[in-house]
N, C-alpha and C positions, 0 to 999 in steps of 0.2 A: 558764047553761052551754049548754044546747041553740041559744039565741042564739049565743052565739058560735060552739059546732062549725056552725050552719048560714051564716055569713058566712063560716067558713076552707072549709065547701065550694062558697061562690059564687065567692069569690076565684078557688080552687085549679080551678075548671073553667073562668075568665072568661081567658082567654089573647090578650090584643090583637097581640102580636107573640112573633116567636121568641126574642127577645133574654128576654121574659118566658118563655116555654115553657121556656127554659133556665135561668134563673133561679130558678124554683120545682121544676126536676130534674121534669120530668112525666114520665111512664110510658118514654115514646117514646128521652127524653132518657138514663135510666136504663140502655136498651137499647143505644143507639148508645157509649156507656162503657162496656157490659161488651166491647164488639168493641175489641181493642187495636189494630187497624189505623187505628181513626177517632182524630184528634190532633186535641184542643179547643186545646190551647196549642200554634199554630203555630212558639213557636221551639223545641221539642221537633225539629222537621224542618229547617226553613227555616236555610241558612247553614252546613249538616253535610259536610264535607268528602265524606263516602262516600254522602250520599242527592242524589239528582238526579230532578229533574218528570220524567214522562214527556217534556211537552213540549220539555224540553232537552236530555233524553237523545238524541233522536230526531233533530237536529238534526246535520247530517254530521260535525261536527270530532267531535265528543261518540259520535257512530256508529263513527268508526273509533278512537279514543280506548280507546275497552270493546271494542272486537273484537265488535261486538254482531253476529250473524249469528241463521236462521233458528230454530236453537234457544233463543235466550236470549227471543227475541218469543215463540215458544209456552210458556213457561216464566213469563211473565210475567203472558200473557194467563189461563193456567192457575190462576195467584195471583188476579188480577183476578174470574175466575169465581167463586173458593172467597167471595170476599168477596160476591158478590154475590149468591149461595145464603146468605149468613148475613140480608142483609137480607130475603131472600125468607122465609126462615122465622119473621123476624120482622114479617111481613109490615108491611115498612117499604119506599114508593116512592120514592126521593131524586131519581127525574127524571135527566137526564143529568149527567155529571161532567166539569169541565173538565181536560183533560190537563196542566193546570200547577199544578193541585191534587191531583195522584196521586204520589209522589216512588217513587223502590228504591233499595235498601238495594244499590248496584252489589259491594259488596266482601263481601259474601255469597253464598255459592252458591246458597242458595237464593232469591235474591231478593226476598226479603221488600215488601209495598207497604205505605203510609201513605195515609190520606185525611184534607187539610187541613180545613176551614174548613167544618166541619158545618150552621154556620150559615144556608149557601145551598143547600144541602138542602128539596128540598119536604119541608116537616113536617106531617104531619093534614090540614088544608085551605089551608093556607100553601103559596103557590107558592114553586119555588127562585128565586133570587135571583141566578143566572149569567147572564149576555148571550150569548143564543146564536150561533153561527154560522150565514152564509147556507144552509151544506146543513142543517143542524140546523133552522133556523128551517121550511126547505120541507117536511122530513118532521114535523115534528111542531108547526109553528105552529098549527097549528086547536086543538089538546089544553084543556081548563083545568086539567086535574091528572090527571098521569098513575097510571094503575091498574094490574093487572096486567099484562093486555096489553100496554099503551102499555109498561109498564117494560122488559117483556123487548123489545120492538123497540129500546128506549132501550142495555139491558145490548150487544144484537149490536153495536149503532151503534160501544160504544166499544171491543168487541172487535177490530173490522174497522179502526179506530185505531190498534186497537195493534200488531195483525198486521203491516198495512203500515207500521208506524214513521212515521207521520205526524207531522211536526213542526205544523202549521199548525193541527191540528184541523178544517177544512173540507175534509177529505178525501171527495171523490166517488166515486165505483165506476164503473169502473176510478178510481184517482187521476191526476191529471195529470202529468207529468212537470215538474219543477223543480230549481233550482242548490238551492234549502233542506234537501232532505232526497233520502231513498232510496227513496220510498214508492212510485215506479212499479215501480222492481227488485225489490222486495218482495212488488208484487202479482204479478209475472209466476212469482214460485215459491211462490204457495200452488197447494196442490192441485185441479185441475181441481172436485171435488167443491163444494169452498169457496168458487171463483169463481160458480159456479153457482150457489149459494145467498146469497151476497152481490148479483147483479146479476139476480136474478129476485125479489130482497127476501124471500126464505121465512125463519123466523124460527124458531130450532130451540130447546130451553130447557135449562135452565143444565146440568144432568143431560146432556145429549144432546151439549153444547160439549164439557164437561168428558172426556166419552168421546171424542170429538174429537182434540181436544188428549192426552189420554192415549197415543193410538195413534200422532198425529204424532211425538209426543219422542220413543217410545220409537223409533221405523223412525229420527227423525235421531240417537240417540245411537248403533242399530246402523250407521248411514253411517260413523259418527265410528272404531267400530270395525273397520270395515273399510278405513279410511284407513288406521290406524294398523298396521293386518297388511298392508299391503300389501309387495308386495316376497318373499312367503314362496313365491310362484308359482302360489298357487291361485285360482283362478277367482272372483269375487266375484259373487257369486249376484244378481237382483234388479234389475240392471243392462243396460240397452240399450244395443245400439251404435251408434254414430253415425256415419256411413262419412263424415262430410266431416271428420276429423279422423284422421290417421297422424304416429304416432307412430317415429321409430328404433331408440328400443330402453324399456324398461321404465319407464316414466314414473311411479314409484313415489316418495315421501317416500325423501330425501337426509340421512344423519346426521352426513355429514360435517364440514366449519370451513364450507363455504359454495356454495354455489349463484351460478353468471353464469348470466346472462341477456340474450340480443339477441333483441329485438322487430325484426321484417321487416314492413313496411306498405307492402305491394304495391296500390297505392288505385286503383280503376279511376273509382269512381263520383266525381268531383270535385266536383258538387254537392250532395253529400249524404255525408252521416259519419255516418250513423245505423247503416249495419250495420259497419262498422271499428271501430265502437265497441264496438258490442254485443261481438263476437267479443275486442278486445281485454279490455273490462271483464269477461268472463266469465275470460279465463284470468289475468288477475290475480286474484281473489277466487280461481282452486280454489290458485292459488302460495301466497298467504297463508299458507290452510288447511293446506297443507301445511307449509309454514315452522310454524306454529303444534303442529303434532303433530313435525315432524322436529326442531324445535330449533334451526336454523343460519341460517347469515348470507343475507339475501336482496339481490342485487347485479342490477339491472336497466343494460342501456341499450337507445337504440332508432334504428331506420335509419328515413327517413322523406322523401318528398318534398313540395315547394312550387312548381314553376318549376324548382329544382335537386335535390339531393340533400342530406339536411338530416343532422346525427348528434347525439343527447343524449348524452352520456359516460355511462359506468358508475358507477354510485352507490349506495347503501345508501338510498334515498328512505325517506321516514317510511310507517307502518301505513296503508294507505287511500289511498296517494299514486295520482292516476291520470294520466298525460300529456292535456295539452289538445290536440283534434283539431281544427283550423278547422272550419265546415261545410263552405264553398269554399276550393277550391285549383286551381293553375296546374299544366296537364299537366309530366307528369315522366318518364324511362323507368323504367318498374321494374324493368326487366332488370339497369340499372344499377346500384338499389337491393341488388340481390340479390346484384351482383361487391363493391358495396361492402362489404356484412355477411360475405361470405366474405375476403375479404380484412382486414375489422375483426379477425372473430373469429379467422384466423390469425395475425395478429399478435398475439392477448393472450395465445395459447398460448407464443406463441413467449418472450413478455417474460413469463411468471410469473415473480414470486420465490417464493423457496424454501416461503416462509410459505402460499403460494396452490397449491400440490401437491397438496392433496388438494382443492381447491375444483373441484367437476365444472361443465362449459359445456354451454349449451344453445343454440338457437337453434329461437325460433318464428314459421314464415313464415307469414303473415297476409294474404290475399288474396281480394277482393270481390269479381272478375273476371277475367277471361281474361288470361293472358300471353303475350306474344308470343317465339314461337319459334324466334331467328336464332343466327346464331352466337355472338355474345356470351352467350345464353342456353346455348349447347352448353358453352361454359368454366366458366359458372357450377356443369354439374352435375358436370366432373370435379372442377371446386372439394370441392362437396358429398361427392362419395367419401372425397376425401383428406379433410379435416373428419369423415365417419361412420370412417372409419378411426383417428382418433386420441383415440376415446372421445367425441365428442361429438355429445350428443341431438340431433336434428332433428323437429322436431315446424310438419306442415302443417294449417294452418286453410281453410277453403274458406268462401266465400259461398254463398249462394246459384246464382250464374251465374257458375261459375269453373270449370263444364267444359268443358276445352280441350286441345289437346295435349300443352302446355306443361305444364299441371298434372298430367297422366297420366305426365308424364315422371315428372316431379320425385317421385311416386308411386312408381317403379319401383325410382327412385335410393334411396328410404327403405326399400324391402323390400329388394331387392336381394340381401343376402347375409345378413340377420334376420329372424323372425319377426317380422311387422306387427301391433301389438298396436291395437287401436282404445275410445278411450274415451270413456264419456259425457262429452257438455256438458251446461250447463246449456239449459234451454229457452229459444231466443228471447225478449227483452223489447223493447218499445218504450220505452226508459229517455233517451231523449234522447241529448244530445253528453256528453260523457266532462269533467268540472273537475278544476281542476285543486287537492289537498288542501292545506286551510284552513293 
């Protein structure tokens, strides 16, 4: 008898591989099953109508698909941490995790995560079994098995993943800008705090994230609440102004049947479309947002030049749709641009049907530089009176290098005879040219 219990405990400690380790349910194994996050039998996830990788989440059509914005990533990352305090306590190192083996549960609020394929898992002295990526490999290629330490640089790495929505997984700090995903835009609105600590590599622990993340959700669900009150005339606290942006009258969520919208793209800088982008991709995303809390129909088109003067019709475009911007373009007057959107936009006033009565019009002029001043510019702003006279928003964007005379006018023309309300943007990003949605 003592023969035998001393053979089932040479066996029972002699572990060659993991496929054995799991096999005879060793300690470790026992551990990673009581966590119901961890799925031994991948078609439990795999093939699930409502669970989606990371990695494919992330991924643009999939990004604008879920309406994923800044809270649903801290929300996520927040889940990710709770799990990775559980392996901490069991003090279990699993090494990095690939983002195509992590799924959520998208059609839950609370979005719940899954981890596939336990198997690749560094286990005891058993290295993981993932092929890393080249920025993975550079920060932690020297390791032979990650410990503590290493784990928790490991746990940030794939924090800072998920933050910026990286589809690729070889996301760098800053991340690069690309057509695959959002990950530059993403990094450009984490909190100063966070870029800091991401890009000086300091490495905070899970306790420390999770407080983090705690404070982030809770300031973006009060955003979300004060979206949603907006309109009642009170002041929204916590909020800076932004003086390259005037608005004509209360740029508030719309409940009505629907929202027009004419996009003005007064382009000075013809070789570069990096900041007509930015400006435009920033006020698409706050229209969304708000579409998304008001309820109503979203109806864009847009004035635009090449050489001549270009027009996209008004349309109902899909969640995430963004106009493609050349880099280069052929000079154009934009003064032009500006008689032609006044005279667009009076005309659809003129031709609503009955059914589009209560849908309110807006127009947002979008300008990276200087306008010129002539006459044709002086008909364009009685244009604009009559236009703010017949209930319709006007809302000026500025560049950087867009103060001119022209622009001051055109300023005067929006206050004029209302309160100039001025609203935050978002912060500048270096997000690349604007694609056009999947």
């Amino acid at each position: 008898m003592s023969e035998d219990r001393s053979r089932m405990h040479t066996a029972d400690m002699d572990y060659s591989s993991k496929e054995a380790l799991i096999r005879e349910k060793h300690p470790v194994i026992r551990e990673l099953k009581s966590m119901g996050e961890i799925v031994f039998d991948e078609s439990r996830v795999t093939g699930k109508n409502n669970l989606l990788s990371l990695k494919d989440l992330f991924m643009k059509k999939n990004m604008d698909r879920y309406h994923v914005d800044c809270l649903t990533l801290y929300r996520i990352a927040e889940n990710m941490v709770r799990i990775q305090k559980k392996f901490m306590d069991r003090h279990i190192y699993p090494g990095l995790y690939d983002p195509g083996d992590i799924f959520v549960n998208m059609d839950d609020s609370s979005l719940p995560l899954y981890i596939i394929h336990p198997e690749r898992f560094q286990l005891l002295d058993m290295e993981q079994d993932y092929e890393w990526y080249p920025e993975d490999e550079r920060i932690f290629g020297d390791l032979v098995l990650f410990d503590r330490t290493s784990q928790a640089l490991a746990d940030q790495r794939l924090i800072y993943k998920i933050l910026v929505a990286s589809s690729r997984g070889n996301a760098k700090v800053p991340p690069r800008s690309s057509g695959q995903d959002y990950s530059s835009l993403f990094y450009g609105t984490l909190p100063p705090a966070w870029k800091e600590i991401f890009e000086k590599g300091t490495v905070l622990t899970l306790p420390e994230w999770e407080r983090e993340l705690e404070v982030a959700i809770r300031l973006e669900q009060s955003y979300e609440r004060e979206a949603e009150g907006m309109g009642t005339g009170e002041d929204s606290p916590g909020r800076e102004e932004d003086s390259s942006v005037v608005c004509s009258k209360e740029d508030s969520p719309v409940r009505g049947k629907g929202v027009k919208v004419l996009f003005v793209l007064l382009r000075t800088e013809l070789s570069n479309s990096l900041e007509m982008s930015r400006m435009l991709y920033e006020i698409q995303d706050e229209l969304q947002l708000e579409q998304e809390h008001g309820k109503f129909r979203l109806i864009q088109g847009f004035i635009y030049g090449d050489g001549v003067i270009r027009q996209k019709e008004f349309g109902e475009y899909p969640a995430g749709f963004r106009v493609q911007i050349p880099h280069e373009i052929r000079e154009y007057s934009k003064v032009e641009a500006l008689l032609v959107s006044c005279d667009w936009m009076d005309d659809e006033l003129r031709t609503s049907v009955p059914d589009e009565k209560e849908t309110s019009h807006r127009m947002y002029i979008l300008s990276d530089g200087k306008i010129e001043n002539n006459l044709m510019f002086r008909i364009c702003l009685e244009k604009m009176k009559e236009l703010i006279g017949k209930d319709v928003r006007i809302r000026l964007v500025s560049g950087r290098d867009s103060a001119c005379e022209g622009w001051e006018d055109l300023r005067k023309i929006i206050a004029e005879d209302q309160d100039v309300q001025k609203i935050k943007s978002i912060s500048p990003t270096d997000h690349g040219e604007i694609f056009k949605a999947e």
